[in-house]
N, C-alpha and C positions, 0 to 999 in steps of 0.2 A: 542609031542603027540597031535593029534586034538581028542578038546573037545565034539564037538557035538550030545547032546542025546536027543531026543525028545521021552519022556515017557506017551505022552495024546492023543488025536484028538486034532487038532488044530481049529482053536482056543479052548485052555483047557477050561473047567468050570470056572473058574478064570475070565482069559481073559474076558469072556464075558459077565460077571458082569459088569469088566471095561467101555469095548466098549459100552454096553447099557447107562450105565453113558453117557458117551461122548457126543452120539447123542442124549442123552435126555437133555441134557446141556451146550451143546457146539456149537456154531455155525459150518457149513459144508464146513468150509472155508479152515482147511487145509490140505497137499496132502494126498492123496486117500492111503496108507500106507497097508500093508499086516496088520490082525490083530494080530500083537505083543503089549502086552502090557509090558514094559521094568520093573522088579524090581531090577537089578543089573547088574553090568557090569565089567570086568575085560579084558586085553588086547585089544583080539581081538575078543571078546565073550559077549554073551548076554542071560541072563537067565529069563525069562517071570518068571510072577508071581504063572506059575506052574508048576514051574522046569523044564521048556524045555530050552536048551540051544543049541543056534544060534552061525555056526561062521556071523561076521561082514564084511559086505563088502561094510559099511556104511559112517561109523569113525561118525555117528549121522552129517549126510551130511557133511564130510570135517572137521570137529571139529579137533576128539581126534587122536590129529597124533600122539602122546608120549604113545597111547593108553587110552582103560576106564580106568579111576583111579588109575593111577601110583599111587605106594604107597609117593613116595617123594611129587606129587604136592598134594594128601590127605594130608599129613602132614603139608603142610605148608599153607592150607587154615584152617585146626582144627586150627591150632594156631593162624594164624591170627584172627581169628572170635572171638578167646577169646581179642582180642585187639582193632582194629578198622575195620569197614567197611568202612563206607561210611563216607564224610566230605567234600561233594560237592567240589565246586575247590580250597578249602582250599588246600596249599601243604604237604603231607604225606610223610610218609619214601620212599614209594617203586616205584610214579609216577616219576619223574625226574631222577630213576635209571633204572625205562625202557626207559626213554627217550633218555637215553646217551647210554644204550645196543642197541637200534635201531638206532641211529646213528651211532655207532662203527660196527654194521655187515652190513650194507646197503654202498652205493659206497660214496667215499669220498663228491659228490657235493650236498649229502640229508643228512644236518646235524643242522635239530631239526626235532621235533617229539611231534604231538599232539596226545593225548591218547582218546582215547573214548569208546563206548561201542557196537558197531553193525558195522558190514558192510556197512548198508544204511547210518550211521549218515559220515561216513568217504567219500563218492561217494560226498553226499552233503556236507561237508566243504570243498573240493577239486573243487569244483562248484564253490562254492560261496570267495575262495579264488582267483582261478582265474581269475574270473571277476571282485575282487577288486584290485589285482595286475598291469592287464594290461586296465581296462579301459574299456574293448571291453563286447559285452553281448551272442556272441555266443560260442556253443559248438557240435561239431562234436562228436557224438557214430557209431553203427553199427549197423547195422542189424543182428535180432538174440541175442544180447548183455541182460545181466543182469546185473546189477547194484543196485538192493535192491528195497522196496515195499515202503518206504515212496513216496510223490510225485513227489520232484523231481527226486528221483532214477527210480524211475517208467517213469517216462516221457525222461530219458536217454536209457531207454530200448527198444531192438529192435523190439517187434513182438507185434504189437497193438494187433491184433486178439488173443493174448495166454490171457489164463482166468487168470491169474494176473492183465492183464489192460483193456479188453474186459469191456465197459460200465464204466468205472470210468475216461473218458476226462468229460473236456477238460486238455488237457496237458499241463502242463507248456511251455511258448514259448521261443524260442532261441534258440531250439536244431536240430539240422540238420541229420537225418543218413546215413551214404552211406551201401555198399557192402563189406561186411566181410569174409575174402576169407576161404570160404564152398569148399573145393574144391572137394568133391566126390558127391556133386548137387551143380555145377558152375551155378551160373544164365545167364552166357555167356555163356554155355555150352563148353566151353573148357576145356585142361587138362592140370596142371603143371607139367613141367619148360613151354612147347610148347606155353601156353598162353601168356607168355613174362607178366605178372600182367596185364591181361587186367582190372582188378576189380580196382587194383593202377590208369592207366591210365580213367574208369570213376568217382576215386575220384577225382583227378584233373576238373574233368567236372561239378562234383557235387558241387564242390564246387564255380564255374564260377557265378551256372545255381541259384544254391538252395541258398547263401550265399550273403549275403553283402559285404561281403569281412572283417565282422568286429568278426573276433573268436578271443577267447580267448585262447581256449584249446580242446585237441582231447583227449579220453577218450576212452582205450579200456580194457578189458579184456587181461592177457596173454596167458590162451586158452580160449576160448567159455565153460563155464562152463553148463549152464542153457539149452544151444543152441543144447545140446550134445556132451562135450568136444570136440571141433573141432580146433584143432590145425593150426596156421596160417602157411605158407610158412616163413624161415628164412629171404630170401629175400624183401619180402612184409614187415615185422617187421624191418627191417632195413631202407627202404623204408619211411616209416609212420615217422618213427624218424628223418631220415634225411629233410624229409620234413617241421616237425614241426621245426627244428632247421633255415632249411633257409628263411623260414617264419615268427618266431620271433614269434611261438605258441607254448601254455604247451604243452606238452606230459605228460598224465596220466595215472597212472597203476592201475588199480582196479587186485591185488592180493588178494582179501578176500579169495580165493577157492586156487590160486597158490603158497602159501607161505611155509613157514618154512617146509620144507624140500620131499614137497606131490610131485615135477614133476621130484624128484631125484636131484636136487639141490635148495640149500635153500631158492631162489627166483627165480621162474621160468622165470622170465626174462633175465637169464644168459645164458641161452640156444641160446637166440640171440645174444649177446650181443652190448644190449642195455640198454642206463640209462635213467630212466623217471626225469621230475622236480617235479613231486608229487607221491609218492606211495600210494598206498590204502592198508591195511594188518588187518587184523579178524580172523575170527574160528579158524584155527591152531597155532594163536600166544600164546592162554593159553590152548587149549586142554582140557577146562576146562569149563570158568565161560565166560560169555558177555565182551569180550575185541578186540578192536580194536584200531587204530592207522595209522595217514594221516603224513608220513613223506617227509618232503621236503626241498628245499633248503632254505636258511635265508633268501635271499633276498628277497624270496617270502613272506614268512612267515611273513615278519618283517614289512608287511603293517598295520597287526593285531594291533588293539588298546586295551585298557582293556575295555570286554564285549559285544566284537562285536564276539566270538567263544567261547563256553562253553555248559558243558554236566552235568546234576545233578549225573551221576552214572561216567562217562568219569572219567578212572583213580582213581578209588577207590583203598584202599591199599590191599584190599583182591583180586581183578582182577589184578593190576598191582602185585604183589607178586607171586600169581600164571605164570603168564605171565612170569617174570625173571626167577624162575625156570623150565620153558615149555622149556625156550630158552637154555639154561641150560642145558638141558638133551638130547635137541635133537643135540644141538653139542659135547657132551659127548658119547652119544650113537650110532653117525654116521646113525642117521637115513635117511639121505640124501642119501645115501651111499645106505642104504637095499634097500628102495623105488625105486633105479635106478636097482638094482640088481635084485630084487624081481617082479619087475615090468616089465624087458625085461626078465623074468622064465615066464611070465603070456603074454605077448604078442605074443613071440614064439607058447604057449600055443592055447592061442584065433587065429596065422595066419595059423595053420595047422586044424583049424576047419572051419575054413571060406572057406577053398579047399575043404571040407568036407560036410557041409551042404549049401544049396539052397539059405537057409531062413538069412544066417548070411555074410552082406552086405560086411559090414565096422568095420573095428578093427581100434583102434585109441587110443595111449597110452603115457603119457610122463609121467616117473615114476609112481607112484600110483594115478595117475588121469589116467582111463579108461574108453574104451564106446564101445558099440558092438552095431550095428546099427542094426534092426531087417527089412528087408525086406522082398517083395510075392518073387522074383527071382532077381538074380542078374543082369538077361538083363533088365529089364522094372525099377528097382530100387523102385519100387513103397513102398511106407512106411506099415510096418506090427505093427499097435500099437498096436492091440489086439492082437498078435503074442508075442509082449515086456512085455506083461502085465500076459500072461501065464507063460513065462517063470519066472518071477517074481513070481509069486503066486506059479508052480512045484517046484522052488528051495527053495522054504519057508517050503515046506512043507517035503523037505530033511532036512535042520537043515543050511540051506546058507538064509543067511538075504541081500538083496536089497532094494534099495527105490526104491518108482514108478519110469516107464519111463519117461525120461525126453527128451529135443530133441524138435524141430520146428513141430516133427510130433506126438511128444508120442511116438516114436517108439526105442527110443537111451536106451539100460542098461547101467549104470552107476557104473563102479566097481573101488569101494576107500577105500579099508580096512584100518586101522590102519597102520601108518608107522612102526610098530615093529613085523607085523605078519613075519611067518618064512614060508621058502619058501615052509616045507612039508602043513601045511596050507593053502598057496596059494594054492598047488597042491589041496588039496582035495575039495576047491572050485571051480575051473576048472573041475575038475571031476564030479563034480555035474552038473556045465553048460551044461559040453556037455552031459550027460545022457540026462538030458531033450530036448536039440537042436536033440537029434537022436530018443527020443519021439514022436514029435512034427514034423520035418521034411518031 
């Protein structure tokens, strides 16, 4: 049964108590968010502080893949908090038993596991590891690429001009990007397989032209999360790996958005298959609380002296506790499994709308990571943000919850429910979509 009842004007009298709050209090720093103001959350639902309830097609950007507040991982943070939180990098019950759970589901040659707390803090100890491992001071990102808002992460990221980095250089030096292959706006303007990687063959150039020759490590997303989930060519990904290998460069996986179980298998790197020597892994590892984790191989790892890598919150027993039963549950409940299932119910969905309406470019989906690119027509491909942002705002106001457009243009919807929604719920979020798509059209 889908839950969603919206009983108010939106935003409720409630709400907008809140929302005043916010901007009378709050700096205008973070995204531009329909105004929902969150009091509760369960599966794949969300209930405003005036009883209007949202389905999610959020997961609270990527987070809660086990869904809002499994009652099991509730349970086992109550208890924990009656015990211990925090004890800085003291060792606790439950850090060294996610450390050994991530090295037992990860591929045999990434076997230890630093625990942390964000996405950004994992980008940069994966930086700063490799460049103490090999000696070297470069690193190669991409274009388009997110990697987190601290500085260094930020300065691994691909699009000066997006207002995350706009006016906050100078940027940390050593970092080099090339061309990340976009391929439904090729900067070569070609089309794959036909282009034969011509984006591969100007990495090779880039790195001639723009490099010293002295990297350390390549660093990419396994899709373009931020960019507009833009999923890379299988061959290009294989490409990049082989490349680092006979070069005697890391390969690095920032999974913060790909992990446990969101692209229909439980590291979306599998899809290629390919193995990084450093994984990056966040949001969907506790579905829960601030956890993350930079798993990699020993030998790299094992350059680490004591107090050259540490986190005050990194691995607290109530995040890593959480986390062990996150993992827990999504290998128990084969969420991997729905997310692939559920997710090509919703792609089918989204490619017989894109035959359909004008305005709807590009579908682009790997498991529950999806993006519907909003364009003015499909011949000129021109970006339609204020077109993304409508749509956004109509579907909220049906009882379907999105986050802002995201995408190089504003212009990409971003659709990531909860990995345990049921496929009649997908459906009735798709119904909502295209309502408005044949509104708006």
């Amino acid at each position: 049964m889908v839950e969603i009842s919206i009983n108010t004007e939106l935003p409720g009298p409630r709400a907008k108590e809140y929302m005043e709050a916010a901007r009378r209090y709050e700096p205008r720093s973070m995204s531009d968010q329909v105004p929902v103001v969150w009091r509760r959350a369960w599966r794949c639902y969300v209930e405003d502080v005036d009883g209007n309830v949202f389905l999610d097609f959020s997961s609270g950007v990527l987070v809660a893949n086990v869904g809002h507040s499994h009652p099991e991982l509730v349970e086992e943070i109550r208890d924990q908090a009656d015990k211990v939180i925090n004890c800085y990098d003291f060792v606790n019950e439950y850090r060294p038993l996610l450390a050994r759970k991530l090295v037992e589901i990860t591929p045999p040659n990434l076997d230890k596991a630093f625990i942390l707390s964000t996405g950004s803090e994992t980008t940069e100890a994966a930086v700063k590891l490799a460049r103490k491992y090999t000696g070297r001071k470069e690193v190669i990102s991409f274009y388009g690429a997110f990697h987190g808002r601290t500085y260094g992460a930020m300065s691994l990221g691909g699009k000066r001009s997006g207002a995350a980095t706009r006016g906050f250089g100078p940027f940390v030096p050593g970092f080099v990007q090339a061309p990340f292959p976009y391929c439904y706006r090729c900067p070569f303007g070609m089309e794959h397989p036909s282009c034969d990687l011509q984006c591969f063959k100007f990495f090779n150039y880039l790195v001639e032209c723009a490099t010293e020759g002295d990297i350390a490590a390549v660093i990419t997303e396994t899709y373009q999360g931020g960019a507009g989930s833009i999923i890379p060519p299988v061959d290009w990904m294989r490409k990049l790996e082989a490349w680092c290998r006979d070069n005697d460069v890391l390969l690095i996986l920032d999974e913060v958005q790909a992990s446990f179980g969101r692209t229909g298998k439980l590291f979306g790197f599998e899809h290629f298959g390919i193995t990084p020597n450093l994984l990056c892994l966040g949001k969907g590892i506790s579905s829960t609380l601030p956890v993350s984790a930079l798993v990699g191989e020993s030998r790299i790892m094992d350059v680490l002296s004591p107090g050259t890598l540490s986190s005050t919150h990194g691995g607290n027993a109530m995040g890593a506790r959480a986390a062990l039963k996150n993992i827990e549950i999504i290998l128990r409940e084969n969420l991997a499994e729905n997310a692939a299932r559920v997710g090509d119910y919703m792609l089918g969905r989204f490619l017989e709308m894109k035959e359909r309406f004008e305005t709807l470019g590009d579908v682009r989906f790997l498991g529950l990571a999806g993006a519907l690119e909003m364009v003015k027509d499909k011949v000129s491909k021109e970006p339609a943000p204020e077109l993304a942002k409508e749509v956004v705002n109509r579907a909220y106001r049906r009882g379907l919850l999105m986050i802002a457009p995201i995408g190089h243009y504003g212009n990409v919807l971003r659709i990531a429910p909860p990995l345990v929604i049921r496929e009649e719920e997908a459906e009735a979020g798709c119904d909502i979509i295209q309502e408005v798509l044949r509104e708006i059209s």
